[in-house]
C-alpha positions in Angstrom: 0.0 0.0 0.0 1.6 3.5 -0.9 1.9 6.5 1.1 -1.1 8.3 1.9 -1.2 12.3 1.1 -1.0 13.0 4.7 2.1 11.3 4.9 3.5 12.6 1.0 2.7 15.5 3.3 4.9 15.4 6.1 7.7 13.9 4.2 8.1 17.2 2.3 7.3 19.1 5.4 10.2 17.9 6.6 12.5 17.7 4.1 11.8 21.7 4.1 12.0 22.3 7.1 15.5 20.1 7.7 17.0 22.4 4.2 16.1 25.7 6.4 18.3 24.5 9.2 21.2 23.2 7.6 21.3 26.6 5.4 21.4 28.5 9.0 23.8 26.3 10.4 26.3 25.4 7.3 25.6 28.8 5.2 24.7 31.8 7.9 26.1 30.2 11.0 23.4 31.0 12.6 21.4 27.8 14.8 18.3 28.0 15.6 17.5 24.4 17.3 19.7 22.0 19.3 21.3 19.4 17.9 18.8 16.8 19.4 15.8 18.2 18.1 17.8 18.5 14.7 18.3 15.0 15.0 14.6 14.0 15.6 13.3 15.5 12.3 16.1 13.8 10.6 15.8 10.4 12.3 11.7 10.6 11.3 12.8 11.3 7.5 15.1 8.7 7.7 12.1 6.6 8.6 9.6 7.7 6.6 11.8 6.8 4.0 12.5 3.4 4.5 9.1 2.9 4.8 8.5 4.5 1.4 11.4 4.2 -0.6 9.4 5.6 -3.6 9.2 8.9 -1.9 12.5 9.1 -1.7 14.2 11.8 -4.2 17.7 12.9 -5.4 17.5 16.1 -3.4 16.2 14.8 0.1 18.8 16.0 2.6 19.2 12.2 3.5 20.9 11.6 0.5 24.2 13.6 0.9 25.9 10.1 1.0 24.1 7.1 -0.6 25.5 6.4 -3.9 27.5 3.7 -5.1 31.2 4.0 -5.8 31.8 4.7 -9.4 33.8 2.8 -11.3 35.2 5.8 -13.2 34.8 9.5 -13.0 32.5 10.6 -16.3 34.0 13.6 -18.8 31.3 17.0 -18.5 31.8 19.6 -21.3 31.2 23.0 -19.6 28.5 24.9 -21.6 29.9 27.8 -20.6 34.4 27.7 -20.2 35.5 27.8 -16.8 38.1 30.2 -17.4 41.4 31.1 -15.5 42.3 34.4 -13.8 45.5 36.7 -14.7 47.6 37.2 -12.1 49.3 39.9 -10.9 52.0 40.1 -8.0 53.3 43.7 -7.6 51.3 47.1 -7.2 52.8 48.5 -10.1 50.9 45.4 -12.0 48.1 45.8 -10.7 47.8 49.9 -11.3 48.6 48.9 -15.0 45.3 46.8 -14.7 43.2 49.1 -13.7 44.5 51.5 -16.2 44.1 49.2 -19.3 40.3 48.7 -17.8 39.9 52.4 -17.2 41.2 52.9 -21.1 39.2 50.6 -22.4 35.8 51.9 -21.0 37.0 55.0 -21.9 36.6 57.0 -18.4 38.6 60.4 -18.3 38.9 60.6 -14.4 41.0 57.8 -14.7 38.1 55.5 -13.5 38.8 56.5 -9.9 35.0 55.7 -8.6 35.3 52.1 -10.6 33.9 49.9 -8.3 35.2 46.3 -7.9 34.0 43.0 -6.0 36.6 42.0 -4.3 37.2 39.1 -2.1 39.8 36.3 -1.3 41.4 33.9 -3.9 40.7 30.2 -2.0 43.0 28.0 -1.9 41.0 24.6 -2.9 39.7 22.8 -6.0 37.2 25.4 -8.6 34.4 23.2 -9.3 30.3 23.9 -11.2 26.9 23.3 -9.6 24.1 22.9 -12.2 21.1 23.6 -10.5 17.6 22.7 -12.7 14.5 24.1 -11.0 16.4 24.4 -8.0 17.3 20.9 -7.4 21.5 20.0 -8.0 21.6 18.1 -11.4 25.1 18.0 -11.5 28.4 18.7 -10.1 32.0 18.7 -11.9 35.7 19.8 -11.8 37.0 22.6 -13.8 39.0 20.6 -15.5 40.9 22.1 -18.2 38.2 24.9 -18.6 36.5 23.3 -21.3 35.4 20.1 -19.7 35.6 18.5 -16.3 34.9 15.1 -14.1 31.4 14.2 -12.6 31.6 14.9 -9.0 28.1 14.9 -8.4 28.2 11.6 -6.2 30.9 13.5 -4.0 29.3 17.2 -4.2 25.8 15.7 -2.5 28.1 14.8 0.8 29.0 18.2 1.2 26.5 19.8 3.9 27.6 23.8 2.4 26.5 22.6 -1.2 22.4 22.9 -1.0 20.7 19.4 -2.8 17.8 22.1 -3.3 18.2 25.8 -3.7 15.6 28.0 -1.0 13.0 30.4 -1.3 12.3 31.7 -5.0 13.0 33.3 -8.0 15.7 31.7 -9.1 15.8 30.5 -12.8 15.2 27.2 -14.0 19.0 26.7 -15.4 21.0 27.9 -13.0 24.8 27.3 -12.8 27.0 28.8 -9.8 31.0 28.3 -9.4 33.2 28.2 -6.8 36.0 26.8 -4.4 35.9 23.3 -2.5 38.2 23.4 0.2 39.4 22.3 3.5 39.7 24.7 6.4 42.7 24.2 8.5 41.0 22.7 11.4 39.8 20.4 9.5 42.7 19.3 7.9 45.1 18.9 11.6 42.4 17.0 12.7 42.0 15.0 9.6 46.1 14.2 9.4 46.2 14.0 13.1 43.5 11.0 13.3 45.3 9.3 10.2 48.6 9.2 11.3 47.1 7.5 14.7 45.6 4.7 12.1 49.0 4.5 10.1 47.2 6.2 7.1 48.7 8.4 4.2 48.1 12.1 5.3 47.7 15.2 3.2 50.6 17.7 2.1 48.8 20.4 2.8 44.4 21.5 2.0 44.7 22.6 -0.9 45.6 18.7 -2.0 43.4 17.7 0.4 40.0 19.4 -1.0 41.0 18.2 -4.6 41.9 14.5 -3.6 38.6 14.3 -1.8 36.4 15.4 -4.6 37.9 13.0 -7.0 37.1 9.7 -5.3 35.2 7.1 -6.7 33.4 6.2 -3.2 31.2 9.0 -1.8 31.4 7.5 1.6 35.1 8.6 1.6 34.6 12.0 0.3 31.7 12.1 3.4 34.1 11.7 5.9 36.6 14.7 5.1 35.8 18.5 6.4 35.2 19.9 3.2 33.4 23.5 2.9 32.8 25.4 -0.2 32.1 28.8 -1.1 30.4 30.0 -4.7 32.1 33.3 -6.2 30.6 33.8 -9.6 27.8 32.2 -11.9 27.9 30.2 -15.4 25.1 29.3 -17.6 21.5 31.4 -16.8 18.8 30.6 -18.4 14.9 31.1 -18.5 15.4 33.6 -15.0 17.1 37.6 -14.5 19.8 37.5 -11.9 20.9 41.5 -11.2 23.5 43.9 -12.9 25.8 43.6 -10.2 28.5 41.0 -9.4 28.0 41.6 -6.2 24.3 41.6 -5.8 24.6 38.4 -7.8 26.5 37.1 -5.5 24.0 38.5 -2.2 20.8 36.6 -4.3 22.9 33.0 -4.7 23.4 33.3 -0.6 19.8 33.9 0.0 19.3 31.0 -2.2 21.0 29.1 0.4 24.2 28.9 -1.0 27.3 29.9 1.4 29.4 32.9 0.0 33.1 33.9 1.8 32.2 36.8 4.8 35.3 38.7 3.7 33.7 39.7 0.5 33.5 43.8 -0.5 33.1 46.2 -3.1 36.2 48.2 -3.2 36.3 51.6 -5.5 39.4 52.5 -7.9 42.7 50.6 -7.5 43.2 52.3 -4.2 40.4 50.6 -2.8 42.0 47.4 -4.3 45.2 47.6 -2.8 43.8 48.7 0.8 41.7 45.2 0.7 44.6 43.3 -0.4 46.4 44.8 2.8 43.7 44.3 4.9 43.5 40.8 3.8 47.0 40.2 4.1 47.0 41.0 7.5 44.3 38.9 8.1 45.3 35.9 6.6 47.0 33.6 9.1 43.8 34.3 11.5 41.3 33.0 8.3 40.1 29.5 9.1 41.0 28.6 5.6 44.2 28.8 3.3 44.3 32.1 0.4 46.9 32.8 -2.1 46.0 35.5 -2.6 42.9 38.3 -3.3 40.5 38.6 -6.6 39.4 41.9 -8.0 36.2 41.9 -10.6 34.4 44.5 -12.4 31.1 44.7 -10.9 28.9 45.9 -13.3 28.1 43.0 -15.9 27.2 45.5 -18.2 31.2 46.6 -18.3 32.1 43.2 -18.0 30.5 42.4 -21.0 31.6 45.8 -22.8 35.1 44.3 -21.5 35.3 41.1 -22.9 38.1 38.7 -23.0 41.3 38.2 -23.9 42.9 34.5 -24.7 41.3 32.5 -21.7 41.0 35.1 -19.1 38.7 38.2 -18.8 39.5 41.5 -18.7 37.2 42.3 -16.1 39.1 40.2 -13.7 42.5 40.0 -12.5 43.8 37.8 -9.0 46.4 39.9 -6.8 48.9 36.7 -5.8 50.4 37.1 -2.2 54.3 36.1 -2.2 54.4 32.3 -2.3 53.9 29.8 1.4 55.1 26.8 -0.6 58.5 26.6 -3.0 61.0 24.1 -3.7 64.3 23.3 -3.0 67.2 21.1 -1.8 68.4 19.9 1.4 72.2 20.7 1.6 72.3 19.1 5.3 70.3 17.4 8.2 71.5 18.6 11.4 70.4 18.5 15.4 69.9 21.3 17.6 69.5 21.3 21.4 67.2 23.5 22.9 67.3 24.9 26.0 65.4 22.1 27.6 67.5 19.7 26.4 64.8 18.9 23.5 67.3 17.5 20.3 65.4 18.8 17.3 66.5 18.1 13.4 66.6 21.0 11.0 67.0 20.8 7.4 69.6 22.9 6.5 68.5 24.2 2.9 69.5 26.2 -0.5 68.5 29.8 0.2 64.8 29.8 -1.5 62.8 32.8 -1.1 59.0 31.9 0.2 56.2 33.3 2.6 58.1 36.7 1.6 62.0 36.1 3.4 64.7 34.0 2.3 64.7 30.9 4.2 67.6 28.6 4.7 66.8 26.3 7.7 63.5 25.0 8.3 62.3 22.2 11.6 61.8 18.9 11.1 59.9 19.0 14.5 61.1 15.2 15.7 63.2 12.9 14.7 59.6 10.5 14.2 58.4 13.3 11.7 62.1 13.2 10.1 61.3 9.6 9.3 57.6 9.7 8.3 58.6 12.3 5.6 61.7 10.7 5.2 64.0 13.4 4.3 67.7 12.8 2.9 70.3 14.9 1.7 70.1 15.9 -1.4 66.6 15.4 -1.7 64.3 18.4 -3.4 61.5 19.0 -1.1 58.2 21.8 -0.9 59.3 24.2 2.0 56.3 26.1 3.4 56.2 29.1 5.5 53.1 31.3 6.4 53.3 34.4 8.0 55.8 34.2 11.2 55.0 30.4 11.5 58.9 28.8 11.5 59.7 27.4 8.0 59.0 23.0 7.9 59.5 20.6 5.5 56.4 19.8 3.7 57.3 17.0 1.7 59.9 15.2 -0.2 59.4 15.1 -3.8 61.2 11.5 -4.6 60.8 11.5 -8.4 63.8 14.0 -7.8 65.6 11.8 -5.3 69.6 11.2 -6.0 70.7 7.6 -6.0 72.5 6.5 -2.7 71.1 8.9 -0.3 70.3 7.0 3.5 67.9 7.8 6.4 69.2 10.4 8.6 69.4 8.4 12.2 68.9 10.4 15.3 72.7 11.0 17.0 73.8 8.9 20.2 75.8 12.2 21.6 75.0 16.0 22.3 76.0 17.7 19.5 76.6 20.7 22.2 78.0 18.8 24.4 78.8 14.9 23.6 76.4 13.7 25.9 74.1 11.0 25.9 70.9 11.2 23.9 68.3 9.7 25.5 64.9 9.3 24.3 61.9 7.5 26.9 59.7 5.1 25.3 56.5 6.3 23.8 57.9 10.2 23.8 58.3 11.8 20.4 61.0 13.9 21.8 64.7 12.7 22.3 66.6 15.0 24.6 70.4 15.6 25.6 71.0 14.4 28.9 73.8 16.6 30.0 71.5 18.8 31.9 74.0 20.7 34.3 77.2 20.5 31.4 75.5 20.8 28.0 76.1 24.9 26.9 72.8 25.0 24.9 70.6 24.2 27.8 72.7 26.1 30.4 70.6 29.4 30.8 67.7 27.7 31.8 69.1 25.4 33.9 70.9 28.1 35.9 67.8 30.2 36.0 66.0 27.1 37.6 69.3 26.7 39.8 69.2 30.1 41.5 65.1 30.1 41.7 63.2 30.9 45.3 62.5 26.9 45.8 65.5 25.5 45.3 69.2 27.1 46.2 67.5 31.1 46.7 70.0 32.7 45.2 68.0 36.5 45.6 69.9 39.1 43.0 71.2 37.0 40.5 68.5 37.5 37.8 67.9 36.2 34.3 69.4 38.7 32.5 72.4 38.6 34.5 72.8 35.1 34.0 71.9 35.0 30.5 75.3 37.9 29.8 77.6 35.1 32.0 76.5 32.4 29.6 77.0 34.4 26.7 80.5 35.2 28.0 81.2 31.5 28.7 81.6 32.8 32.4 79.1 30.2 34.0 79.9 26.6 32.4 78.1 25.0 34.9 76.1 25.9 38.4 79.2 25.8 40.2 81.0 28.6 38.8 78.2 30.9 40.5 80.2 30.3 43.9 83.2 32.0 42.6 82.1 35.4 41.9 83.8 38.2 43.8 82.7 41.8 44.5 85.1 43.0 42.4 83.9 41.5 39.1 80.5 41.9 39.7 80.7 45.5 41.1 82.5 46.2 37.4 79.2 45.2 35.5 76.9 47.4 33.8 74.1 48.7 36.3 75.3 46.7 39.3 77.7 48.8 41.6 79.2 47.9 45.0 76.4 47.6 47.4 74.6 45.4 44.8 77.7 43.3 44.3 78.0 42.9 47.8 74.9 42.1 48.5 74.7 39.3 45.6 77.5 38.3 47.1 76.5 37.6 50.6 73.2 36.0 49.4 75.6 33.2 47.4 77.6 32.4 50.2 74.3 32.2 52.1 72.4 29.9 49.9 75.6 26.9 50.4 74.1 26.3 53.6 71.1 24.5 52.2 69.1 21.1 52.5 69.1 17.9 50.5 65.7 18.4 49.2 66.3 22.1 47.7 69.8 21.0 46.2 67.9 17.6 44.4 65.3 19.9 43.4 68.0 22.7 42.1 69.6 20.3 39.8 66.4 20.1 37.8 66.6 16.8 37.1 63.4 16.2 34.8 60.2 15.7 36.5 61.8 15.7 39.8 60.0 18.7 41.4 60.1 19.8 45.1 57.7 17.1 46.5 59.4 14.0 44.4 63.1 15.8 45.8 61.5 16.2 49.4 60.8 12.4 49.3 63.8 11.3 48.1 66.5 13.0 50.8 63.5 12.3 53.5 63.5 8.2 52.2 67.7 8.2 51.4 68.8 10.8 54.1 72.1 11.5 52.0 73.1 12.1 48.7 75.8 9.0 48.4 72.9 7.3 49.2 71.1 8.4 46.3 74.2 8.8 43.7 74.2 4.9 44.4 70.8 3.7 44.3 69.7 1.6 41.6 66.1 2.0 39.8 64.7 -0.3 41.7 65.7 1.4 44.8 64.1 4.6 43.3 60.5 2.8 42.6 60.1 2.1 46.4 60.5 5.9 47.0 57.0 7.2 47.4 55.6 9.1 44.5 58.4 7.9 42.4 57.6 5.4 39.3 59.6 3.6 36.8 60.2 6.9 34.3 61.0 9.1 36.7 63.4 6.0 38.2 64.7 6.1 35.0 65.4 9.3 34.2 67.2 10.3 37.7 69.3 7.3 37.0 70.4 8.6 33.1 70.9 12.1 34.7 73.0 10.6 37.4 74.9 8.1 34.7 75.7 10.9 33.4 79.9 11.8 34.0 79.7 15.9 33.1 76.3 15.8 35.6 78.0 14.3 38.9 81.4 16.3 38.0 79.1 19.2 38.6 78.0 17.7 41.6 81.0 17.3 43.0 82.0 20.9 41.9 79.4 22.4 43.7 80.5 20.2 47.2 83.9 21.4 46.9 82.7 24.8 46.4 81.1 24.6 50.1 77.4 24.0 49.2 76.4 21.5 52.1 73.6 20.2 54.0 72.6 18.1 57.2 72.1 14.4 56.1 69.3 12.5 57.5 68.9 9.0 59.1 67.5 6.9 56.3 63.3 6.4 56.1 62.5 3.0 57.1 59.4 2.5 55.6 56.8 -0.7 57.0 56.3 -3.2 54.7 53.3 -4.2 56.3 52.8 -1.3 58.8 49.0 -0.2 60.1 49.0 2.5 57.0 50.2 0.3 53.9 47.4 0.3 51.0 46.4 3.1 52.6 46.2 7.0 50.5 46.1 10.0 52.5 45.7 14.2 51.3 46.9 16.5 54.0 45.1 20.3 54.3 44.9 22.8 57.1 47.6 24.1 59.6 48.2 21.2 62.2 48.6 21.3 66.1 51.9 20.6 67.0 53.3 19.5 63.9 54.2 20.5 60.3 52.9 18.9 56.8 56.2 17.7 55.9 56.6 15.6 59.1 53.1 14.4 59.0 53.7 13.4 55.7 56.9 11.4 56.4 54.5 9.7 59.7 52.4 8.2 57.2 55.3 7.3 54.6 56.9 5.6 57.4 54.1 3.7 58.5 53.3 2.1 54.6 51.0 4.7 53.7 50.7 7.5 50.4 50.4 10.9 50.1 48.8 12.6 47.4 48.5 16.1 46.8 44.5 16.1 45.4 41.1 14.0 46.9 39.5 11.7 44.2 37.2 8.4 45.4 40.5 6.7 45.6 41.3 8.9 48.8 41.2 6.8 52.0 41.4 9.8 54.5 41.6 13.1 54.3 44.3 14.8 57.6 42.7 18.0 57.9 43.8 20.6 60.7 42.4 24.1 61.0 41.3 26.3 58.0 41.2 23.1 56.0 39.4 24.9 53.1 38.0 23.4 50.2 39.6 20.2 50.3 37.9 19.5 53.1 34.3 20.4 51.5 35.1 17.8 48.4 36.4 15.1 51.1 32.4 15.8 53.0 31.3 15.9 49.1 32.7 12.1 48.3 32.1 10.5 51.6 35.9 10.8 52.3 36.7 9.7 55.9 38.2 13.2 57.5 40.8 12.7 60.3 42.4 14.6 62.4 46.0 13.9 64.3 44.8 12.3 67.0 43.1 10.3 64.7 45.7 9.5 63.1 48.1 8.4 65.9 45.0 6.3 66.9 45.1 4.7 63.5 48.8 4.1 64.1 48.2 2.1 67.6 
């Protein structure tokens, strides 16, 4: 039994009303209902549907993926040629331009109130929409200009390309042109999930929109971001569309087709060029790549008077920004060291000027990227830079590849400093391990060395520091203890009573504890609470210099990586000559007794937070009770909390203990516990 009319009815009540809200979602950006409810009307479509699939049409909007892969994409002859734009790259060009068009439509002001739609070139793939009584007959490439591919299966997937144009008026032939592409979020997301599945990612959008288009399974196309934005029109027929380019355009977006927002009509050529700045400045904030900005006549009626010329108009012209993407060839791979300790390869490459400098170096982020793109000397690659984003390597081009070239490996020594190179297991990121030696990490670790937390060295600033490292004056922490009033009092803005005073507060700072001088090292991930645990659970620092991983794993609050890297730092010859260094230099400490913790005491399996001022007794002490006595100390309450040791003003940690039903003790408690 067919589909009664009530039910014809509602299919087509819905089908309208699901075409209003993806034109204010996709085209004005502009929701109007929730997700859910947008859902509902679909998911009753979607069932009215199947239960009458001979209601179902070409232009329902649940049919932006449902055909079947094509075995071939089918040749389209343009009715109308899809023609290029000239281009022009210097203001000068562009002035000439305007002067032939000015000549040509014979104005004697020099055409100064011309006005021009203007608006950004996209970056994508140029492809045709033929629209027949409103519904999308067909979509297709530009091609060569003259004829195309069938895209139509792909176009329909497309949630910015309209399966039936809105409202009315519009003629019954009606062909509109314009830019597929990718915006940039899109794209890192896209790249990001593929190279988590071992896919082949994209160079760069641009590739992207055009690769997507010219699948032969829809379902593929469906599951890229593309957008797309329509800029001119083609064939019109049996319908008026206005004298203006730019009201053209304003009619096709009320037709529910999306237009770009940064669209304007300018006036004379300096109308022109103050868009093209304005753009330019805007460009690495658009969501989507430009090369560059496109200026039309808008009056048809001078475009036509106009004309063409070879396969461009003369009522047209695209302003190119300077090139984001050139070639050229890798002269070297080398590694830097940052001032973390972070080794980083960098192609070093023939000068090539792109993104408007010459570049000569450009990151290879990670020696896991180096390998992915798999760049060699020798090899010709694309380069890209936009705006003040550091130069990369795009790509290698490897139909250019020499014979004999080899995979660059990542080095076993510090470059800076011949140290090992370590790199942890899952980490992108291999890193010098000479922390306290290595020259290109040496600023920051002295900065970290002379901080409030660990040694307190009050007066010596970064700036100070950074003109001893520069000077090769401070090699390593130790050299700090041998400044003298009379070399400091000779530096630039410091004077005796400053000198003296720095001075004093370095002598001061030798007499320090174990815990501030671990923590001063800056041994990586060991921060004052992972340093405060181990002098409390070693009590000396021979102790520690000795202690083998698995030692380190029964320190509370330290695992196997951070085991691991105190051990590497400490394997490390240039790290515990600085050590030493610093010992002979008179920095000192009282040494503990050694923690003896209860393998089975009344605490063990037990997790304790610690907040509020307690009677009698400090945090840290508390903190070693429980240690002592088997249990943990964590720093945060989660349902994994066994007891929160609150003392007064015990604040909001004591409001989320009440919150999860977190036993709250308080010492006395706690001692009971430990009887």
């Amino acid at each position: 039994m067919g589909a009664s009319a009530k039910t014809q009815k509602r299919i087509e009540s819905l089908r309208d009303e699901i075409r209003y809200h993806n034109h204010r979602y996709h085209t004005l950006d502009d929701i109007e209902i929730p997700d859910a409810e947008y859902d509902r009307l679909m998911r009753e479509l979607q069932g009215l549907e199947k239960e009458f699939p001979e209601l179902v049409t070409a232009d329902s909007p649940t049919q932006r993926v449902g055909a079947e892969p094509s075995e071939t994409l089918q040749t389209v002859r343009h009715q109308l040629p899809m023609l290029s734009l000239d281009n022009v790259f210097a203001e000068e060009e562009l002035r000439e331009f305007h002067q032939r068009v000015a000549e040509k439509l014979e104005f004697e002001d020099g055409a100064a109130d011309l006005r021009y739609a203007a608006e950004p070139k996209l970056d994508g793939a140029a492809i045709s929409l033929l629209y027949e009584d409103g519904v999308l007959l067909r979509a297709a490439t530009r091609g060569d200009g003259a004829t195309g591919e069938d895209i139509t299966h792909n176009a329909r997937t497309i949630d910015s390309i309209p399966l039936r144009l809105i409202g009315n008026g519009y003629p019954k032939t009606l062909e509109v042109r314009g830019e597929v592409f990718m915006p940039r979020a899109g794209f890192e997301a896209y790249n990001k999930k593929a190279r988590a599945a071992g896919e082949k990612t994209f160079v760069n959008p641009r590739n992207a929109a055009a690769g997507s288009l010219r699948q032969l399974d829809p379902k593929l196309t469906a599951e890229r971001p593309l957008d797309m934005y329509v800029y001119s029109v083609g064939l019109v027929e049996h319908g008026e569309l206005p004298e203006q380019h730019s009201e053209i355009i304003e009619q096709l977006q009320a037709w529910g087709l999306k237009t770009c927002p940064e669209r304007r009509v300018v006036t004379g050529v300096e109308g022109c060029l103050a868009y093209y700045e304005a753009i330019g400045k805007k460009r690495d904030a658009l969501a989507y790549d430009i090369d560059g900005v496109v200026y039309k006549v808008d009056s048809l009626a001078m475009q036509r008077e106009l004309g063409f010329v070879a396969r461009a108009p003369r009522w047209a012209v695209a302003h190119k920004f300077p090139a984001q993407e050139e070639l050229t060839t890798v002269v070297d791979v080398e590694f830097q060291v940052g001032r973390t300790g972070a080794v980083t390869p960098v192609a070093r490459l023939d000068p090539v000027f792109v993104g408007g400098v010459t570049v000569s170096n450009a990151t290879l982020h990670n020696i896991d990227e180096l390998h992915r793109k798999d760049v060699r000397v020798g090899d010709t690659v694309i380069v890209r830079r936009a705006g003040d984003v550091i130069p990369e390597v795009v790509s290698v081009v490897t139909s250019r590849r020499p014979t004999k070239t080899t995979r660059v490996q990542l080095p076993e020594r510090c470059p800076v400093c011949d140290s090992h190179v370590m790199r942890e297991q899952g980490e992108a990121v291999a890193r010098c391990t000479g922390g306290l030696f290595c020259k290109a990490q040496r600023s920051e670790a002295l900065k970290h060395f002379v901080s409030r937390k660990a040694m307190d060295i009050e007066g010596l600033g970064a700036k100070l520091i950074e003109q001893f490292v520069e000077e090769d004056r401070f090699q390593n922490p130790s050299n700090i203890f041998e400044l003298t009033n009379e070399e400091l009092a000779k530096r630039e803005r410091m004077g005796e009573k400053s000198a003296e005073n720095l001075v004093k507060a370095i002598d001061a700072s030798k007499a320090t504890s174990l815990s501030r001088f671990l923590y001063a090292l800056g041994i990586r991930e060991v921060g004052e609470a992972t340093a405060q645990n181990l002098a409390t659970y070693f009590g000396s620092l021979p102790a520690i210099l000795t202690a083998t991983a698995e030692d380190l794993v029964k320190v509370p609050d330290v695992g196997p990586v951070v085991a691991k890297r105190i051990r590497d730092f400490l394997n490390e010859g240039h790290n515990l000559e600085v050590i030493q260094q610093l010992q002979d230099h008179g920095v000192h400490w009282a040494d503990t007794d050694p923690m003896q913790i209860a393998e089975d005491g009344p605490l063990t399996g037990k997790t304790f937070v610690i907040t509020g001022t307690l009677p009698g007794m400090t945090r840290d002490e508390a903190k070693a009770l429980i240690q002592r006595e088997g249990g943990k100390v964590t720093g945060s309450i989660s349902k994994k909390t066994s007891y929160l040791l609150a003392g007064e003003k015990a604040g909001s940690k004591l409001a989320k203990a009440q919150q999860l039903a977190v036993e709250v003790l308080d010492l006395n408690s706690l001692i009971a516990l430990l009887k």
